[in-house]
N, C-alpha and C positions, 0 to 999 in steps of 0.2 A: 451365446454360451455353447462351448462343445457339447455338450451331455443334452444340450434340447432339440426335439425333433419338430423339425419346422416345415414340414412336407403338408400338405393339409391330407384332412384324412377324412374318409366316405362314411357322412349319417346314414341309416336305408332307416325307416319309417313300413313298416308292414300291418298286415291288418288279418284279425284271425278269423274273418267271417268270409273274408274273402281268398275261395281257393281255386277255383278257375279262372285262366287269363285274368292272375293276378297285376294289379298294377303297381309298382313302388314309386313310390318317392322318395327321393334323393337329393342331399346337395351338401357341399363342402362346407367339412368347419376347420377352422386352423386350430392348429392345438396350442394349451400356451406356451408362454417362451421361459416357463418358469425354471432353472435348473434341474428339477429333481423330476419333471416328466421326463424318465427317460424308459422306456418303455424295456429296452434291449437289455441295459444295465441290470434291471432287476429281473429279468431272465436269467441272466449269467448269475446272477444271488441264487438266486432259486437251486440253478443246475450246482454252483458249487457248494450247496449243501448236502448234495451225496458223499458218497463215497471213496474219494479221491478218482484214479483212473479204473476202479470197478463199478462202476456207474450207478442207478440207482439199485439198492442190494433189495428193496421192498418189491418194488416192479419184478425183477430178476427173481424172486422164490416166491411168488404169486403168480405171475403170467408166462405162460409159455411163449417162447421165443420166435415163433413162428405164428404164432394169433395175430389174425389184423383186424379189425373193427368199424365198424361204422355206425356213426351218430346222427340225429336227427334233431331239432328242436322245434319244439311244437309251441306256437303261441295261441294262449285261452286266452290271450284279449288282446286289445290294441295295444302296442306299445312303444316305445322305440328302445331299440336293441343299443345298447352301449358295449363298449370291448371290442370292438368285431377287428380294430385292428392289431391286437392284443393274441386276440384268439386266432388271428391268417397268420402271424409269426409263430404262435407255439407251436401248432397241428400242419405247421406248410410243411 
């Protein structure tokens, strides 16, 4: 199907106890081939519910223009992180 992303994509597996020469685990899941995974699509939903070509007007009369930020996420427990290729396309 055009709209399905068939690339496989990176589980990481982390552990919140452990924070020196941590070690991951990793390995390939494929994603399904269902139509409606389409990751990119529903970013372009997203984005084209601003503004038209004045982008987003909330972000724009809340955040200065010149602010840049940085985030961190902290895991209190074992877990596995889902999104993560979701979250390298929003914030790349």
């Amino acid at each position: 199907h055009p709209y399905a992303i068939t690339a496989p994509r990176l589980v990481v597996k982390m552990s919140a106890i452990a924070t020196k020469n941590t070690r991951v685990e990793s390995l390939e899941v494929k994603p399904p081939a269902h139509p409606t995974y389409d990751l990119k699509g529903v970013m372009q939903l997203a984005l084209s519910e601003d503004a038209g070509n004045l982008g987003d007007v909330t972000c724009k009369a809340t955040i200065p223009v010149d602010m840049e930020s940085d985030a961190h996420f902290l895991a209190k427990e074992d877990g596995i992180i889902a999104g993560i290729a979701l979250a390298e396309m929003i914030f790349a």
